[in-house]
Each structure stands twice: as C-alpha cells, then as structure tokens.
C-alpha positions in Angstrom: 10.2 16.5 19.6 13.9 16.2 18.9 15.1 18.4 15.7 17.2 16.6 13.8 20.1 18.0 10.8 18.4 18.3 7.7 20.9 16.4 5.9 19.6 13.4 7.9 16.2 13.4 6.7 18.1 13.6 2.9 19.5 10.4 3.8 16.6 8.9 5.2 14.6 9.6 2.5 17.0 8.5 -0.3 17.3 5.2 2.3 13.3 4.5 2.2 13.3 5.1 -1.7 16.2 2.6 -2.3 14.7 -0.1 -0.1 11.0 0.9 -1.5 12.7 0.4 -4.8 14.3 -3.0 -4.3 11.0 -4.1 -2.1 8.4 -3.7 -4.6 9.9 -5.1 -7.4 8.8 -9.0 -6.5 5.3 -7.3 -5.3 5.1 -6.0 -8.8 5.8 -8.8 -10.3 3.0 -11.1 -8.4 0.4 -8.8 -9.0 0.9 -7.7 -12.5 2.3 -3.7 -11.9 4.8 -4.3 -14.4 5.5 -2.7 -18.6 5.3 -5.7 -21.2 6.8 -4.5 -24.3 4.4 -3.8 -27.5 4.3 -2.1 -31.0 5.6 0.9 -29.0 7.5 0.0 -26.0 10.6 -2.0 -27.1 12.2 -2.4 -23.8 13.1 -5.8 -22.6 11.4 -8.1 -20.3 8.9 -7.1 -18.0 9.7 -4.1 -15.6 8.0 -3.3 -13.2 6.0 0.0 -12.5 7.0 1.0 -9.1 8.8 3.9 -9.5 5.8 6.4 -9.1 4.4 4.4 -6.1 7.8 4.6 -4.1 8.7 7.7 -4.6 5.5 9.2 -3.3 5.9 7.3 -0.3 9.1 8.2 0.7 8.2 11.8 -0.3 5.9 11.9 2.2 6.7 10.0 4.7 10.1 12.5 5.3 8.0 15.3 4.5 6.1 14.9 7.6 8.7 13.6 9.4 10.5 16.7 8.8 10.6 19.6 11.1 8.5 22.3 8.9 5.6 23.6 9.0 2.9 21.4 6.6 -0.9 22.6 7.4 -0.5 24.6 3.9 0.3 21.5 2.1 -2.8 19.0 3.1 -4.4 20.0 -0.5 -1.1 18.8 -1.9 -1.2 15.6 -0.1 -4.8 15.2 -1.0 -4.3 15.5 -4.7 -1.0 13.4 -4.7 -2.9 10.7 -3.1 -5.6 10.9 -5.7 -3.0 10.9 -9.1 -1.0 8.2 -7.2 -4.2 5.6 -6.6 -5.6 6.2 -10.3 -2.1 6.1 -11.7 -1.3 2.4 -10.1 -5.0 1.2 -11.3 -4.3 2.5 -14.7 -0.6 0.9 -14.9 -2.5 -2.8 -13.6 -6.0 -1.8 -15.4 -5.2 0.3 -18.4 -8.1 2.8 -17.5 -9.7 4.9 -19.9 -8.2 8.1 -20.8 -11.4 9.9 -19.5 -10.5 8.7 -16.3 -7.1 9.7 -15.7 -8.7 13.4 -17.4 -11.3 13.0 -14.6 -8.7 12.2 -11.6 -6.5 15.0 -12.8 -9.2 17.8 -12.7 -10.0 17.1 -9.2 -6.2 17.0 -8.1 -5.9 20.0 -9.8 -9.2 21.6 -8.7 -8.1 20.7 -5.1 -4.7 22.6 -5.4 -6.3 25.9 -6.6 -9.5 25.6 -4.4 -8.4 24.0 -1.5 -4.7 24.7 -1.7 -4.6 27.9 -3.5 -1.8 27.4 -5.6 -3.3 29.3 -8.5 -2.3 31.3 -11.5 -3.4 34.3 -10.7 -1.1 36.9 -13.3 1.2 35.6 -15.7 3.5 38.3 -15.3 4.4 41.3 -18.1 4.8 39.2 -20.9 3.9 42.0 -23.0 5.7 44.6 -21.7 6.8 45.9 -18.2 3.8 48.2 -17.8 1.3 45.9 -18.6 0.5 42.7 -16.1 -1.5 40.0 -18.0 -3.9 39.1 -14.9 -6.3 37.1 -15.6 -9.4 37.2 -13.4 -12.2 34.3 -13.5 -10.0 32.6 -15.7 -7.5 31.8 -12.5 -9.1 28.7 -12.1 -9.9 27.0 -15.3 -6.2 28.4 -16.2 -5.1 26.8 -13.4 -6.5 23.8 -13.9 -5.5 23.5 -17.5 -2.0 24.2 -17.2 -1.4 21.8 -14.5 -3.2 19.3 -16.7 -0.4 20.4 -19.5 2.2 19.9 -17.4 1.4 16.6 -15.8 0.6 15.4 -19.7 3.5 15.9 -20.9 5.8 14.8 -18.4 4.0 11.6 -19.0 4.6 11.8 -23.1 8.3 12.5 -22.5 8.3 9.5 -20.2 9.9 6.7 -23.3 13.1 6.5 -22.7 15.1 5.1 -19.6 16.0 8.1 -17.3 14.4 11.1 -19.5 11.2 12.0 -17.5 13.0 11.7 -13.9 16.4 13.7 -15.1 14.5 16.8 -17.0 12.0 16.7 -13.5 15.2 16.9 -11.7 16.7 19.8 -13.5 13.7 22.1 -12.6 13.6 20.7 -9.1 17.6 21.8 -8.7 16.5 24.5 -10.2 13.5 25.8 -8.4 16.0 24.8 -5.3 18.2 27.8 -6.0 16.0 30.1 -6.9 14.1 29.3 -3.4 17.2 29.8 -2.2 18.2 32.7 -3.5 14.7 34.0 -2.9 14.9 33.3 1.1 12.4 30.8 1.1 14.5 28.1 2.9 11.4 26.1 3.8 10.5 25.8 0.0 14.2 24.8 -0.5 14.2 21.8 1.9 10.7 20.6 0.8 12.1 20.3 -2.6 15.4 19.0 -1.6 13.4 16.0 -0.4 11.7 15.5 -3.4 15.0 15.9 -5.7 16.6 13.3 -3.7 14.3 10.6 -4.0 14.2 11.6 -7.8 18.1 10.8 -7.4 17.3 7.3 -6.0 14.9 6.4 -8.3 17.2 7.4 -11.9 19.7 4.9 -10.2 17.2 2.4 -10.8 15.8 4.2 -13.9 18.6 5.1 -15.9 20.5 3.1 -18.3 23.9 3.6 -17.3 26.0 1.4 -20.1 24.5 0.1 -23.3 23.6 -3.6 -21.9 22.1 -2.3 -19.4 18.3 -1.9 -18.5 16.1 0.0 -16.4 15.4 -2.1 -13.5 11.6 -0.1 -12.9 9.6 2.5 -14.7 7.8 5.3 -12.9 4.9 4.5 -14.4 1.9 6.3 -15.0 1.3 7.1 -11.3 5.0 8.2 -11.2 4.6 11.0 -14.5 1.4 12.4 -12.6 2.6 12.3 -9.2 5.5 14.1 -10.7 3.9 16.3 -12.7 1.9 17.5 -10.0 4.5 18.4 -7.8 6.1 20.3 -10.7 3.0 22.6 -11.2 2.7 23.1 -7.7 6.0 24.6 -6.8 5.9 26.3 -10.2 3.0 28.2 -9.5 4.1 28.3 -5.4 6.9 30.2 -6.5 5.6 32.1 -9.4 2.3 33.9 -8.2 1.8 36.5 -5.1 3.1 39.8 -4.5 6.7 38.3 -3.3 7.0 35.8 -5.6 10.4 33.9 -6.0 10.8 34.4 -9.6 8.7 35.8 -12.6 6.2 33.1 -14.2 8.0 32.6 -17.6 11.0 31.3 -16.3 8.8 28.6 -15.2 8.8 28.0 -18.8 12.3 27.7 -19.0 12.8 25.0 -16.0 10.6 23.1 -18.2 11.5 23.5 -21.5 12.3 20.0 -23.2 8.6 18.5 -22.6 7.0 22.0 -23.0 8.7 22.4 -26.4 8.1 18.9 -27.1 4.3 18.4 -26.3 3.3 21.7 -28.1 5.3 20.3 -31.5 3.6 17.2 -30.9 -0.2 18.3 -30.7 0.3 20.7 -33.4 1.8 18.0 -35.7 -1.3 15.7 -35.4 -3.6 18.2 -35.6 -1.6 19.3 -38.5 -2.0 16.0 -39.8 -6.0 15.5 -39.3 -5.2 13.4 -36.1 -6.2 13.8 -32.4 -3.7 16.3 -30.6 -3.7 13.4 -27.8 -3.4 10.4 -30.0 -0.3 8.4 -29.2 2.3 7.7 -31.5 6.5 7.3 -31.8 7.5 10.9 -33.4 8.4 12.9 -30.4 12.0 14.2 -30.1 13.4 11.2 -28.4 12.0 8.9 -30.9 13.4 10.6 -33.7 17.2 10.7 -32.0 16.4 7.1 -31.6 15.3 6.4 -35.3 18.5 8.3 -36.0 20.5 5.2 -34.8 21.5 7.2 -31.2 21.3 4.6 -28.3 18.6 4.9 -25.5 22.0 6.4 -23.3 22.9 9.2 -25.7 19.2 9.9 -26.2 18.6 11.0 -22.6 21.8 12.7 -22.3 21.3 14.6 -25.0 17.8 16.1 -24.2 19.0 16.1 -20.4 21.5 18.4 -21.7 19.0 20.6 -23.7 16.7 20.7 -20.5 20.1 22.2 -18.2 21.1 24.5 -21.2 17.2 26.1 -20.7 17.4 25.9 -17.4 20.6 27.7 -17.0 18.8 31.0 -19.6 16.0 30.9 -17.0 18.2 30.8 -14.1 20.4 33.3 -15.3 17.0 35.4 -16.6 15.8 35.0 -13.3 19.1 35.9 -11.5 20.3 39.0 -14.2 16.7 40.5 -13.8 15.7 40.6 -17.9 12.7 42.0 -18.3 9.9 39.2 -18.5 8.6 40.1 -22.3 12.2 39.9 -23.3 12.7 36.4 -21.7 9.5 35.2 -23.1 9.9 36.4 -26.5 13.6 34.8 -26.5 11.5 31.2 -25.5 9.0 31.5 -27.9 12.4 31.9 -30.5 13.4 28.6 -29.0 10.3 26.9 -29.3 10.2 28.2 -32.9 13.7 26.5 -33.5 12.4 23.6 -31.4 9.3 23.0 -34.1 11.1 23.7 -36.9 13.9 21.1 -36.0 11.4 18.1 -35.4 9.1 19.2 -38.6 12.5 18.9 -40.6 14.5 16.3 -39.0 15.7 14.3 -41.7 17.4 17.5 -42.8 18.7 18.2 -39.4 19.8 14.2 -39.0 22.1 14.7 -42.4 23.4 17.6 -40.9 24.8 15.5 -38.5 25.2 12.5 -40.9 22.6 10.6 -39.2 19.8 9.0 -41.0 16.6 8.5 -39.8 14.3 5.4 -40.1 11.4 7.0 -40.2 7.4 6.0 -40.5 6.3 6.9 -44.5 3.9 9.4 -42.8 6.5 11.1 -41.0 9.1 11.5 -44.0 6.1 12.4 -46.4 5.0 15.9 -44.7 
C-alpha cells in the first residue's frame, strides 16, 4: 500500500468536509435536518444541521485511510457511530432526553469497556504524595464524566462558532502536548480531527455582522464532538506514561466546564432542574449585554486559549498537580461569581444587561 505525506491526508480531509458541507445542505433541506428559530433560537432562516454528520464522516473516512495503526480505536468508532445516528434522529425527531441519556451511556460504556479509555487515578490533586485512585468507581466515573463533557459542549453550543472554536482550542492543544509527549500517532489522529473542525467553523462562524452561519453542528455534531474530547482527554491523561497530568484536562476545557457547573448550580439554586434549559449561560448574558453574536464568540474563544495556555504552560513547567488544580478551582470561583453578579460586572464595563426579571432578582 503506497504511504502517502501526512499533509496530504490534511488536505484530503479538509477537501471531503468542504464538499460534505456544501453537499448536504439541499439534502437537509428536503428532509427536514435543519434549526427553525423559536423562543430560544433567534437565528435567521432555517439552517441546516449537518455539521455533526459531515464531520464524522470525513473524520473517519481519512482516519482509516491514513497510514496508522487503528485496531485500538474500533470502540471509538463504535460509539461515534452510535452518538452520530441518535444525534441526527434527535435533530429531525426531537427525541426525548432519556434517549440521548440512554445512547450516551452505551457510547460511553463501550469506550471504557470495550475501549478502555478509563479514568482510572485522577492524579495528586491533593498533594504529591497522595494519588486519588479511584477503584470500582473507574467505570461509573468514567462514564459520568464523559457524559459531563459531551453535555456541555452541547449547552455551550448557542452561538455561531463557539462550540467548534473552544473544541478546537483543546484539540490544538492536546496536539502539542502529544507532541511534546512523543506520541506522534496521537498527534496526527487529532490533527485530522482539528482540521475538519477548521472546515466546518468556515461554514459555522459568523465572520462580519450580516453574516450568518450557513450550518449548525447540531446535536449529533456537540456529542460526536464531545466524545472525541473525552476520549483523547482520558487517552492522554491515564496510564503509567501518560502525556500530561489529568487536571490540565481541566484546563483545555475550561469555558464549558466553568460554564455548565455555574449553570446547574444556578437552577438548582433556584428550585429548578440542573438540566432544564434556559438563556442565562455566559454567552447569553454577553449577548443581553448588547455584544454582537461575533464579539460574543471571540471573547469566550479567547477565555478558552487564555486557560488553555495556564494548562499548557502547567503541563510544560511541571507545577505540581494540587497547585494547578487549586489555581482552577480559583478560576471557576471567579467564573461563578462573575455570572451570579453580572449586571455588576456589565456596569463595570458600561454595558447593560436586558435581563429575565428572574435573573436580575437573585
């Protein structure tokens, strides 16, 4: 079989995304995968929800075109395969949330079980004496946390180019740490996946004021996506020559992190469902502040690089774990504390916010 450059297979796969993107979008259209607006989506027009559905695709088709070695990855296919089909039936169907719950567990299940990409030690939080292994728990933990992750990607996912940029800020940056690590095979698998993310933001991201997002990942897209994410997190995070220590995992994804936590504990705060859905997560609020979809996903793209650059630099300096984790938990404190209080953080910056009465009365 004829080996060919790795930068080919780049190009090829940012080729099949761009066509895959342009090709589905009549396809969408005629069968009804598309994003009408509501009481919570204002977008314009109907868009359709391809995004997820191409990218997976041309994910996979490069990956096994590519010249590496994939027997390890079939439970990552497997899963993929499973998110991707109940994500496209939810987008056309609206399922119940039971479902998608259901569909996620067994994708995640698979990955530990099959896969075994599991959590097995989440490092020396505490201090470097003391590793916090967890035992039995590996699985359920497991399990969870991917379920966390792939969540809230998906409640970050509300403005044009948000989801895809902060997922591309801890691909890049899982990149060089798999770099720096030695583990040039992990490197080029998620080389392939951050260029297709590149293709689909050009379709994705509002790049002047009038303009719109041409598709939407979709639901299929944000748990495709978020799968990927916990599986190289935890690839490179777990084992006795792990690439990097598992709280700066916590740092590569630090904007949806920060933002689901605030979230849940805000509605539970407020007698409400920790999963209920509603329009008071940090983009909305920059939004109700009068800052344009644009300057919205800039400015959170740049929180998620800023984090990402502590973790990398964590990661690269060699800070003791407890010390890194106990800087992010200050963070996520400032986080919280910034979106319980955001009118007095929007006058700060002589904005004003529009806000629900419920919001403004807390």
């Amino acid at each position: 079989m004829t080996e060919y450059p790795y930068y080919t297979y780049l190009i090829a796969a940012f080729g099949i995304a761009v066509v895959l993107l342009v090709g589905l979008q009549p396809v969408a259209h005629r069968i009804g995968l598309v994003d009408s607006p509501n009481n919570r989506k204002h977008h314009k027009g109907e868009v359709p929800l391809i995004g997820g559905l191409a990218m997976f695709i041309a994910i996979s088709l490069i990956m096994l075109a590519v010249n590496l070695p994939l027997s390890h990855l079939r439970a990552f296919f497997a899963g993929s395969i499973i998110l991707i089909l109940v994500g496209v039936l939810d987008d056309l169907h609206e399922l119940s949330a039971r479902t998608r719950f259901l569909a996620q567990i067994i994708a995640t299940g698979i990955m530990a079980t099959w896969g075994g990409t599991i959590i097995i030690d989440f490092g020396a939080l505490v201090s470097d004496q003391f590793i916090f292994t967890l035992g039995w728990l590996a699985l359920p933990v497991t399990i969870f946390s991917s379920i966390g992750v792939i969540n809230s990607l998906n409640m970050v996912d509300g403005v044009d180019g948000l989801a895809g940029s902060v997922s591309l800020v801890a691909v890049g940056s899982m990149i060089i740490i798999a770099i720096g690590h030695g583990d040039i095979h992990t490197a080029k698998l998620l080389g392939i996946v951050g260029i297709v993310l590149f293709a689909f933001l050009l379709f994705n991201w509002s790049f002047s004021g009038s303009q719109r997002a041409r598709v939407f990942m979709g639901d299929s897209g944000s748990m495709f996506l978020g799968f990927v994410l916990s599986w190289y997190f935890i690839t490179l995070s777990q084992g006795e020559n792990r690439a990097m220590n598992p709280v700066i995992a916590l740092w590569l994804y630090a904007v949806p992190l920060n933002d689901t936590l605030t979230m849940m504990i805000r509605r539970v705060r407020k007698g409400r469902s920790p999963f209920s859905a509603d329009r008071e997560h940090f983009h909305h609020l920059l939004q109700m502040a009068g800052y344009s979809n644009r300057d919205t996903t800039l400015f959170m793209l740049g929180y998620a690089v800023i984090a990402a650059t502590i973790g990398l630099l964590g990661w690269h300096l060699g800070i003791p774990e407890h010390m890194m984790f106990y800087l992010f938990l200050a963070v996520f404190a400032a986080h919280f504390a910034i979106v319980t209080r955001a009118w007095k953080a929007m006058r700060f910056l002589k904005r004003r916010i529009a806000a629900p009465k419920e919001f403004t009365n807390e």
